[in-house]
Structures are given as structure tokens and as C-alpha cells.
C-alpha positions, -999 to 999 in steps of 0.1 A, spaced: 655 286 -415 640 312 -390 612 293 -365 575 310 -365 576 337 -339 537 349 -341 520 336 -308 490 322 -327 516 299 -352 542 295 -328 523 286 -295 498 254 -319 527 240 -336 551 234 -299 528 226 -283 512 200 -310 550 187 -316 549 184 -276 514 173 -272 525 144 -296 554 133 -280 541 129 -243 511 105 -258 540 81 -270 558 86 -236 526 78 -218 523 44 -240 559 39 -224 551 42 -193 521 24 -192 531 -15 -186 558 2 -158 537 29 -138 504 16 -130 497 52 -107 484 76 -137 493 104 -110 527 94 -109 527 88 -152 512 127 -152 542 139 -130 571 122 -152 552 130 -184 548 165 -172 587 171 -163 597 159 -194 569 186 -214 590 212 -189 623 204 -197 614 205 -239 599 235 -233 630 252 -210 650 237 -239 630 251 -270 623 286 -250 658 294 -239 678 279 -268 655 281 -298 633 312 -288 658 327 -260 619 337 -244 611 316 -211 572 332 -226 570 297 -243 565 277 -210 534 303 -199 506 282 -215 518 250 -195 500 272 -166 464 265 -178 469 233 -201 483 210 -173 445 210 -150 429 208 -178 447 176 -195 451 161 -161 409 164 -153 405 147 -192 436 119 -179 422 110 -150 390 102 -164 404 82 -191 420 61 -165 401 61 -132 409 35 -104 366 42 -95 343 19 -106 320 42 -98 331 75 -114 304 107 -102 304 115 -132 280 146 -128 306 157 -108 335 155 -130 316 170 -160 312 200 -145 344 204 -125 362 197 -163 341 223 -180 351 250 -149 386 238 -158 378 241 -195 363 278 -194 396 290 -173 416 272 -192 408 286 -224 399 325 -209 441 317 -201 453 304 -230 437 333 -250 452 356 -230 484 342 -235 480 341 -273 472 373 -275 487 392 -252 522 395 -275 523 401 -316 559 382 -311 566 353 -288 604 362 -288 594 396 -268 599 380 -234 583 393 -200 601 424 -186 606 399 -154 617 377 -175 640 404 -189 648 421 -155 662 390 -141 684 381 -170 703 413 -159 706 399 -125 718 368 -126 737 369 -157 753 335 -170 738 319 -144 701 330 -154 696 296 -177 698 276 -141 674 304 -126 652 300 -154 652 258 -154 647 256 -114 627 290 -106 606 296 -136 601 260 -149 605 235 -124 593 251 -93 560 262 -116 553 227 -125 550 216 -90 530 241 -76 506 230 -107 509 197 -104 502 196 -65 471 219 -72 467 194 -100 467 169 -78 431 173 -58 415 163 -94 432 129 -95 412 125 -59 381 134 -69 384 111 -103 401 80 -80 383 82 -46 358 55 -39 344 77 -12 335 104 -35 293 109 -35 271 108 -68 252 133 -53 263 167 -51 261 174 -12 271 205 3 310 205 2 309 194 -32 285 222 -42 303 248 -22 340 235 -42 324 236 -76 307 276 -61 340 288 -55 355 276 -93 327 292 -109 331 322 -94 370 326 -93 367 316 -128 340 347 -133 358 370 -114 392 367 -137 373 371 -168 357 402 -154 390 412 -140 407 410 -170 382 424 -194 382 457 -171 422 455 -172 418 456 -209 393 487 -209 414 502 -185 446 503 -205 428 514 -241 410 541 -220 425 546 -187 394 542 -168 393 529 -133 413 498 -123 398 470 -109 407 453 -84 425 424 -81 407 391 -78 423 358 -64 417 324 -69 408 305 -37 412 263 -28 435 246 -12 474 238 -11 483 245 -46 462 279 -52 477 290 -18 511 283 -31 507 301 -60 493 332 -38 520 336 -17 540 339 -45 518 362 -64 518 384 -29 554 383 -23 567 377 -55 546 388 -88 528 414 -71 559 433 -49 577 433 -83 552 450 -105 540 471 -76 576 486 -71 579 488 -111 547 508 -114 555 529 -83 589 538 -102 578 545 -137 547 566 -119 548 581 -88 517 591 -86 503 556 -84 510 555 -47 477 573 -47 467 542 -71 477 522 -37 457 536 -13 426 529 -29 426 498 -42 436 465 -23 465 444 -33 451 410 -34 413 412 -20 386 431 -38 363 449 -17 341 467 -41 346 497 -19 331 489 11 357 499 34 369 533 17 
């Protein structure tokens, strides 16, 4: 029996199976670990090691794990409200930091789904780094690209559970809280914008945008340095090679940073 490869079948019916199976871990857990931080992290490592197991093995596509990225904020905002240690939850605050969460989330996920008419046709990194590692790629693959992902996510993750838990946390929306919220919005905002131009760019090879970042604290920064020296380097030197004029690309567009073209 051949599994369901299209994205918009395949991706619902893991991640449903998987979905399923951590709410009747979590009931295990529950008279054992009374931290729902700590529950989130051990339910969250097993949902990466089913879906290392069903993506190499099942799929051979490490593609399958890429819609952990955006689900794992947005379940642990909805967990943490479900079982907050405050008595006095702001809940103002956490309404409108979930639907941030929510509105990247989904932009992500869509992406994701739709990006790829086959869920078997894995990233060329993916496919570039099969070649060099060879038989020792599925190790690669369960430490770099699974395990490694899941706690920079879970440590960005992890300023939610504060914000849900902290007694100290204000009702009222005071200035740090309003600036926090500010920069979510408009990270969120400038990755929908980013990616719609990416899209116009590639059916009509218009300008390219530039690239916009997302901007908080230890888990964000994380997973910039590694879009700076990992992601980015990579595709940079891929591009350079397949066109050589996009050196000239380079020059006038920033790496990381937009600058709307102030400083031409």
C-alpha cells in the first residue's frame, strides 16, 4: 500500500495520527510531571523522534518534520493556558500574543503545504547533505535537523510558558509589554510581505526583497545565527554558483537587515 504523498493529504493525516498520540502521552504524564514546561519538552521529543522515524523510513524526506517549526509556539501558547500555575492569568495579554502566534503560524504552515506538489521531493539541503555524509546522514539528520531544531524552538518556546505562569506579569499592558507584542506584529507583517514579494518575484522576476528577520530574545537569536551562518551562506553560495551574475544581486540588497534603500 503506497502512503499519501500530496502535502495537503499527507501533512493532516501525520500530523492528526501524531497530534493524537501526544494528547494520550500527556494524560501519562500528568499524575508524574506536575511542570507542564517540562511535560511540553518530553511530549515534544517524542513528536520529533515519530516524525525523524516516519520522514526518513516511511517518506525517506526529512520535509515532514518542517511544520513542527510553526505548530510547536502555537500549541505551547494554547498548553500553557490550559494549565497555568497564575491565578491571575492577563488574559488580554495572552489573547493577543496567541493570535500573533496564530497568524504566523498559519502564514508558515501554508507555506509549507504549498510550497511542494510531493512531500517525497525533499529540500535540495536536505539532498545536498545526503551526498556528504553518506550512511551516516540518518544520525546527521536525527541530531542536526531534528533534535537540535526542537530545542532552539522549545527554548524560544519557552518565554510563553513565563508570560502564562508568572505571578509578576501586569493586567495592564505597560510599555515593555506593548513594545514585545509591537515587535510580533510586525515581524509577523514583514514575513508575509516578504514572502508574498518572493512569490511575485519568482513568477515574474521582479525585484527581490529583502530579507526580513524576526527579532526577541534567546531562541529567535539562535535561530539567526544559524540562518546567517548556516541557511543563508548555503543558498547564497548555491545561487552565486548556478548565476554569477547574482553577485551584482549581493551588492544591493542586504543579507539579513532590510534597509529599504536608504544607504545605497
Amino acid at each position: 500500500m503506497e502512503l499519501p504523498s500530496t502535502p495537503r493529504i499527507a501533512y493532516p493525516l501525520i500530523y492528526s495520527i501524531l497530534f493524537s498520540s501526544s494528547i494520550s502521552l500527556h494524560f501519562l504524564l500528568l499524575p508524574w510531571v506536575s511542570s507542564s514546561l517540562l511535560r511540553l519538552c518530553i511530549i515534544d521529543f517524542y513528536a520529533t523522534c515519530v516524525l525523524f522515524l516516519i520522514g526518513n523510513f516511511l517518506y525517506s524526506s526529512n520535509n515532514v518534520y518542517d511544520i513542527h517549526w510553526p505548530l510547536i509556539p502555537l500549541i505551547s501558547s494554547v498548553y500553557f493556558y490550559f494549565y497555568s500555575n497564575s491565578s491571575e492569568l492577563p488574559w488580554k495579554k495572552c489573547l493577543l500574543l496567541t493570535l500573533l502566534i496564530l497568524l504566523w503560524s498559519s502564514h508558515l504552515i501554508w507555506q509549507t503545504v504549498t510550497s511542494s506538489s510531493d512531500i517525497k521531493h525533499e529540500d535540495w539541503r536536505y539532498h545536498m547533505m545526503r551526498g556528504q555524509f553518506g550512511n551516516n546522514f540518518i544520525l546527521f539528520a536525527f541530531f542536526v535537523l531534528h533534535i537540535i531544531p526542537m530545542i532552539e524552538v522549545l527554548i524560544g518556546s519557552s518565554s510563553i510558558y513565563y508570560i502564562f505562569n508568572d505571578t509578576n506579569t501586569h493586567e495592564q499592558f505597560t510599555i515593555g509589554s506593548s513594545l514585545s507584542l509591537g515587535v510580533i506584529a510586525v515581524g509577523v507583517l514583514l514575513e508575509n510581505i516578504a514572502d508574498r514579494q518572493l512569490a511575485r518575484f519568482r513568477s515574474a522576476y521582479g525585484s527581490r526583497a529583502s530579507h526580513a528577520p524576526w527579532w526577541c530574545a534567546i531562541g529567535p537569536l539562535l535561530i539567526t545565527l544559524m540562518m546567517i551562518f548556516g541557511s543563508i551562506p548555503i543558498s547564497e553560495e548555491r545561487l552565486y554558483r548556478k548565476y554569477p551574475e547574482y553577485k551584482f544581486v549581493q551588492r544591493r540588497i542586504p543579507i539579513l537587515i532590510p534597509t529599504f534603500g536608504l544607504f545605497r
